[in-house]
C-alpha positions in Angstrom: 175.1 120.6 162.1 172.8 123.5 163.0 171.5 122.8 166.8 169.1 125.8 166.3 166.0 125.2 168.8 163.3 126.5 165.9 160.6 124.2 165.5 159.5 125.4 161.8 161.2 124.1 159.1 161.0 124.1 155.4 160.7 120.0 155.1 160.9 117.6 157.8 161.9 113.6 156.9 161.3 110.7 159.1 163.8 108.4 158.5 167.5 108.9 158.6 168.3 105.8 156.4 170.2 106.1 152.8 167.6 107.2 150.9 166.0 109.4 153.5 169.6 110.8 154.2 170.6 111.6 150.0 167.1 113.8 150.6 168.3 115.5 153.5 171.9 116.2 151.5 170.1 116.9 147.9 167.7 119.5 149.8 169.5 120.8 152.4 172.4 121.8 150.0 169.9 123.7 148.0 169.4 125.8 151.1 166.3 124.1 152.3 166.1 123.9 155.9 165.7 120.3 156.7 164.6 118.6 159.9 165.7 114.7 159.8 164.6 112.7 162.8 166.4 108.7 163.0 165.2 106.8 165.6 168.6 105.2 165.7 171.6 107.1 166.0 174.5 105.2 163.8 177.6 103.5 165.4 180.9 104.3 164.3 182.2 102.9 161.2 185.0 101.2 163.6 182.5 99.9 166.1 180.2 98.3 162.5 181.4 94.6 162.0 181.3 93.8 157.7 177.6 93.5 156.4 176.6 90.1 154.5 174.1 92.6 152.7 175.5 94.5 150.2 174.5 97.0 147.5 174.5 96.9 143.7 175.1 100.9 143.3 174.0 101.8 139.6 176.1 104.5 137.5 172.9 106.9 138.2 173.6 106.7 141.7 176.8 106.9 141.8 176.0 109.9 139.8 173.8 111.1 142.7 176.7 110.4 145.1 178.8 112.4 143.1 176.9 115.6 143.0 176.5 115.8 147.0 179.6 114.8 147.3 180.0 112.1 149.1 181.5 109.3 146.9 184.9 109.7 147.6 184.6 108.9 150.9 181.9 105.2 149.7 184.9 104.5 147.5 187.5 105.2 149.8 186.0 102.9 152.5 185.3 100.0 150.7 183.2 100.9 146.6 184.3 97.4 144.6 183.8 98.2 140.7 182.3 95.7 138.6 183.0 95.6 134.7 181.1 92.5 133.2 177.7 90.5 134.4 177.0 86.8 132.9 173.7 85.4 133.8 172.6 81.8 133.0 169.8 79.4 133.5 170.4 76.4 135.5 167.8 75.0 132.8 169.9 74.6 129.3 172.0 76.0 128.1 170.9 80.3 127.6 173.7 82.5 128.7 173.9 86.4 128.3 177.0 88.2 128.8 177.4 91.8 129.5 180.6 93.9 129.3 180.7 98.0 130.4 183.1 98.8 127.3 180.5 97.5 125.1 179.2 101.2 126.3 182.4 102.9 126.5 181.8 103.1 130.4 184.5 102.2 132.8 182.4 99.8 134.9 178.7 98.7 135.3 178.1 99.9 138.7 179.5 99.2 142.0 179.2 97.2 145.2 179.1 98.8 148.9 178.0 98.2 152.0 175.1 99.7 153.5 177.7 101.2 156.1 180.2 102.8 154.1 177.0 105.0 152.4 175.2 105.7 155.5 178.6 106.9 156.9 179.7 109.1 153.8 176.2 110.8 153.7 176.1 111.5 157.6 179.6 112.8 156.9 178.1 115.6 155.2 175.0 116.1 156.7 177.3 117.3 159.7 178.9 119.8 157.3 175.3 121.4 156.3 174.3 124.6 158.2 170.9 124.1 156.9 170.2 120.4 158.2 169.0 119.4 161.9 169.5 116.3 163.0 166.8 114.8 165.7 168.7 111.2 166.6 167.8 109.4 168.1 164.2 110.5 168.0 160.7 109.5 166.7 157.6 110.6 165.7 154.4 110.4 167.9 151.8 112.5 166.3 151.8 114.1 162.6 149.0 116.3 162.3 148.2 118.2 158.6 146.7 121.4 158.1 146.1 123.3 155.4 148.9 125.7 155.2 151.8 122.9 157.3 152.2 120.1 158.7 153.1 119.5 162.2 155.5 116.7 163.7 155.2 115.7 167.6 158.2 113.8 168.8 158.8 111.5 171.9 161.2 114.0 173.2 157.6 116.2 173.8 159.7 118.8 171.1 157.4 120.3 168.4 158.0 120.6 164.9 156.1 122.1 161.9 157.0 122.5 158.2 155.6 123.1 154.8 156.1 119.0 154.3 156.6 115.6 155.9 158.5 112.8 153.1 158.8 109.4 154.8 161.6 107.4 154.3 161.1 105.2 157.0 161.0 101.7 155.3 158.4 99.3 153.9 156.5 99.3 156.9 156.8 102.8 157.0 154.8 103.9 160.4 154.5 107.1 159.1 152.6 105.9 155.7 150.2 103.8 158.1 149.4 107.0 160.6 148.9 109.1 157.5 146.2 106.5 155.8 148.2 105.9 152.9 147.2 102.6 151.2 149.2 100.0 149.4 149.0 96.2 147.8 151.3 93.9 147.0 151.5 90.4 147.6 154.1 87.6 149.0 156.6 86.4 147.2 156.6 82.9 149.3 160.4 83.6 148.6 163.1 84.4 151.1 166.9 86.0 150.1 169.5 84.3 151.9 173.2 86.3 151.9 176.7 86.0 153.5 180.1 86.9 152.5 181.8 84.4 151.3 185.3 83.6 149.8 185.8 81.4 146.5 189.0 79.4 145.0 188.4 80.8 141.6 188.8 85.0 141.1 185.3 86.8 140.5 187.3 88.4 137.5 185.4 91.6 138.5 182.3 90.1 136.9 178.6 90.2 138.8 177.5 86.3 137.7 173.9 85.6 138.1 172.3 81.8 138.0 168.9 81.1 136.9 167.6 78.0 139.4 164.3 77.0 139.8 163.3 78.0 143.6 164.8 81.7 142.2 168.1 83.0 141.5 171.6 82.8 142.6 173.8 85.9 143.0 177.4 86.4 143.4 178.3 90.2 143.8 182.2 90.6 143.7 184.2 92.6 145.9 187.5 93.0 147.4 190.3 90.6 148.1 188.5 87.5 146.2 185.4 87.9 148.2 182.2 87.7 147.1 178.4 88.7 148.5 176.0 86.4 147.6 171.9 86.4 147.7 170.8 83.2 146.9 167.1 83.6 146.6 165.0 80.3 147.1 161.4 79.4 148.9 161.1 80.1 151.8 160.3 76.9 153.6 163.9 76.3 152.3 165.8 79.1 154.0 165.9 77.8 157.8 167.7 74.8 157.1 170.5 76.6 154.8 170.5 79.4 157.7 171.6 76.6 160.7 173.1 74.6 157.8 177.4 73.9 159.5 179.7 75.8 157.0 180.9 72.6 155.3 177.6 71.4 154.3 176.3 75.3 153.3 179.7 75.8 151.3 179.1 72.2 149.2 175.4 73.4 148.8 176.5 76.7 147.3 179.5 75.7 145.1 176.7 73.2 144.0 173.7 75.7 143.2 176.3 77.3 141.2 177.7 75.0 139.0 181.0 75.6 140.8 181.6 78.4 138.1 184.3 79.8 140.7 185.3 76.7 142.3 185.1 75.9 145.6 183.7 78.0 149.0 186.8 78.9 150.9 185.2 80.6 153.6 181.7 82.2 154.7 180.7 84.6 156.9 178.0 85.5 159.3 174.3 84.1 156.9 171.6 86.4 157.3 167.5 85.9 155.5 164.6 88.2 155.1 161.2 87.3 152.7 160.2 89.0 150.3 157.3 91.0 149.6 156.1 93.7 146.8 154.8 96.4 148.0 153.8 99.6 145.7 151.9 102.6 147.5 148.0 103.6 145.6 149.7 107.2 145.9 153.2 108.4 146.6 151.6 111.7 147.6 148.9 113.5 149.8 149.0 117.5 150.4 152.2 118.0 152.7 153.4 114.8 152.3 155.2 112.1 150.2 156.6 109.1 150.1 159.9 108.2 149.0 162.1 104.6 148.9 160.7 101.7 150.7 158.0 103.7 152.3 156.4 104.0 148.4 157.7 100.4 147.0 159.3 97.3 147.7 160.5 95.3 144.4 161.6 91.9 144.0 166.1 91.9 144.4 167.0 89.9 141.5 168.2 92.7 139.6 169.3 94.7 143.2 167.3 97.8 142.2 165.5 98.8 145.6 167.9 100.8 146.9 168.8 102.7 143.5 164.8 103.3 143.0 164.9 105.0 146.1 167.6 107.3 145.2 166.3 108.3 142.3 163.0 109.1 144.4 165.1 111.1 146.4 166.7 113.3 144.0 163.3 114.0 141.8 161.7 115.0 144.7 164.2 117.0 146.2 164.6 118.5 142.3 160.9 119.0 142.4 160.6 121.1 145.9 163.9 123.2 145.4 162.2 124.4 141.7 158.6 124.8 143.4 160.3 127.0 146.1 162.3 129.0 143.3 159.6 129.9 141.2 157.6 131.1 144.9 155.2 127.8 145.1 154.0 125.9 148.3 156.0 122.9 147.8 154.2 120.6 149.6 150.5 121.7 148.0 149.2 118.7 146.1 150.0 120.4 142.5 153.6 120.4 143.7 154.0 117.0 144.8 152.1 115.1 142.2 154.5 116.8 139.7 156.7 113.8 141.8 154.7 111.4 141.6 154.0 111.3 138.4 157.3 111.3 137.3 158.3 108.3 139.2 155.2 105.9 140.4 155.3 104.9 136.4 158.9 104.0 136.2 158.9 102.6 139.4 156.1 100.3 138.6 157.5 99.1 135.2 160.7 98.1 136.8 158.2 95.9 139.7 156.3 94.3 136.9 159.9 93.8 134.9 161.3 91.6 138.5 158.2 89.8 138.6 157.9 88.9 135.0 161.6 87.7 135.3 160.9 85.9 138.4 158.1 84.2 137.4 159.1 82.7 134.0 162.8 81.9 135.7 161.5 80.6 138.8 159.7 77.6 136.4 160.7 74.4 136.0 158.2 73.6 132.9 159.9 72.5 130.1 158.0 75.0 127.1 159.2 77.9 129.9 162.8 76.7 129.9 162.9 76.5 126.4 161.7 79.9 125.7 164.3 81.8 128.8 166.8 79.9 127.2 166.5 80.8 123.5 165.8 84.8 125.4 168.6 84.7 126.6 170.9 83.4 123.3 169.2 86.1 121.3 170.0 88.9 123.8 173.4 87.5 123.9 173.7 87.5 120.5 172.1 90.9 119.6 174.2 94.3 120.7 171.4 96.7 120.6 169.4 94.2 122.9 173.0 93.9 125.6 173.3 97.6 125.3 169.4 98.3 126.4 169.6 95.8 128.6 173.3 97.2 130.1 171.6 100.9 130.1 168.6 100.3 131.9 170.2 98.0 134.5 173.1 101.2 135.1 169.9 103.2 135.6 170.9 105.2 132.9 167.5 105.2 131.0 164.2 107.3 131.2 163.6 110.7 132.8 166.7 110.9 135.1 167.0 113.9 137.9 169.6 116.4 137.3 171.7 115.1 140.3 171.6 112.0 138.4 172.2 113.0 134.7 175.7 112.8 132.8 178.0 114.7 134.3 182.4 114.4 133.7 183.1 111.7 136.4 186.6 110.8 137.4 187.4 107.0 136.3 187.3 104.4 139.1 190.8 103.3 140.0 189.5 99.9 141.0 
């Protein structure tokens, strides 16, 4: 890690998170010279107790991981493969079945802890002459001239550089100082998750229930266990949260048909609401948005995270080609070139989530009717699965070249 005391800097990014850290890895191997400031400074991965909160890591970024390379060490530490998906409505009797051979893929994605990426991307960070870390440090002042941007932090050190991206979350102080709008709306829907532990084998599959308060996830991993995130109103999250484990664990087996028997064992249960969020512009001149800073979507397909990725290699792509071709790279022409390639994808997959949410999270009977007969005919059409399976692997639209085919080793999972 380069401890170099110069202030100027090619891009600077506030927010040392997953997403922001894959930007500080996808520019910083390109040679850009990268200040990343984290107001947190990570513990150990020994010192980290398991997280109920998982992520469903699409084949596009695992691509990503792949071409910074850092996914050895995610699957080392703990990168469970999943082959299949079924998803079901508690409603009738709709069911759609997915299976990765159907694409001649070895699995449909993957499921890690937040932890185990964090860790494999600061890993390499450290290895990158051409990336400083400021941690733990924030900003207090970001001031934007014409020709840079400058970056006070709370340390009283100085920084300037020909951009600022924010990957600082949904809240994203940085968006607010810099006058960025957004709208969204609430949900009036909470996720609840926990590990938990089933007397029936996941069989590698992702399963997926339809109920009418929203739906029910079990993500598999290792050793039979499984992460859920049971998404349900919100006025009905406290009482599942303080619930004792005997009465949560007959709720759960009982939301979920008992499709894999009985709850052996839960861990630690953790809830957050849910909000959309989408940003009026991902871009200003010397500056841009990237992750949850630019959009929050709705987790019933577990796409935030791998939206954010692919936000960080496109506009990482998009600077490192600007700076090749001798172009500012954070003058407005530049950046909306980034914008516009991913505020309409982003968006389609938000109105996708909510569509889904909103007929699924319906008890009426005409609605019930219709999901269900949706989802025979998927299940019943190959070309529809295989769409579906694409777009869900990430593996459709205008992908980044960190994120485009490449020969990958098959997981050993």
């Amino acid at each position: 890690m380069n401890s170099s005391s110069t202030s100027h800097f090619d891009a600077i990014i506030i927010g040392g998170g997953i997403v922001g850290a894959t930007a500080a890895c996808a520019l910083g191997e390109a040679g850009v010279r990268v200040a990343l400031i984290e107001a947190r400074a990570p513990l150990a991965l020994e010192e980290q107790q398991p997280d109920p909160r998982v992520f469903a890591i699409t084949r596009a970024s695992e691509r990503i991981f792949r071409s910074l390379g850092v996914w050895e060490a995610m699957h080392q530490q703990g990168a469970f493969a999943f082959s299949d998906m079924e998803v079901w409505d508690a409603g009738g009797e709709g069911v759609t079945h997915f299976d990765c051979a159907e694409l001649g893929e070895s699995c449909l994605g993957h499921i890690i802890e937040p932890r185990f990426i964090q860790a494999a991307l600061w890993q390499r960070l450290q290895t990158l002459a051409t990336v400083t870390l400021f941690c733990p440090a924030r900003f207090e002042g970001i001031n934007i001239l014409d020709d840079r941007v400058d970056v006070g932090l709370d340390n009283s050190q100085q920084l300037s550089a020909d951009l600022v991206i924010a990957a600082d979350g949904s809240r994203s102080p940085v968006r607010k100082r810099l006058g960025m709008e957004t709208h969204g709306h609430d949900y009036r829907q909470s996720s609840l998750v926990a590990l938990v532990k089933t007397s029936e084998p996941h069989r590698n599959t992702a399963w997926q229930r339809f109920l009418p308060g929203g739906p029910l996830a079990f993500l598999p991993m290792a050793d039979g266990w499984s992460s859920i995130v049971w998404t349900l109103p919100t006025e009905n999250t406290e009482r599942l949260l303080t619930a004792d484990k005997e009465q949560f664990h007959e709720e759960l087996a009982a939301a979920f048909e008992h499709r894999l028997g009985t709850i052996l064992e839960s861990g630690e249960r953790e809830a957050w609401p849910l909000q959309r969020l989408h940003a009026e512009r991902y871009v200003i001149p010397r500056a841009a948005l990237v992750g949850d800073a630019a959009h929050a979507i709705h987790p019933l397909a577990g796409q935030g995270v791998n939206l954010g990725l692919l936000d960080a290699a496109a506009l990482a792509e998009v600077i490192v080609a600007a700076r090749q071709r001798g172009r500012d790279p954070g003058s407005l022409a530049v950046l909306r070139r980034y914008e516009r390639w991913r505020r309409g994808d982003n968006l389609l997959m938000m109105m996708a989530m909510d569509g889904i949410n909103q007929v699924f999270s319906n008890s009426q009977s005409p609605l019930q009717r219709l999901r269900n007969l949706g989802l025979s005919l998927v299940n019943r059409s190959g070309l529809a699965r295989r769409q579906f399976m694409k777009h869900a692997m990430g593996l459709g639209g205008d992908l980044p070249k960190h994120a485009a085919a490449r020969e990958e080793i098959p997981s050993s999972d």
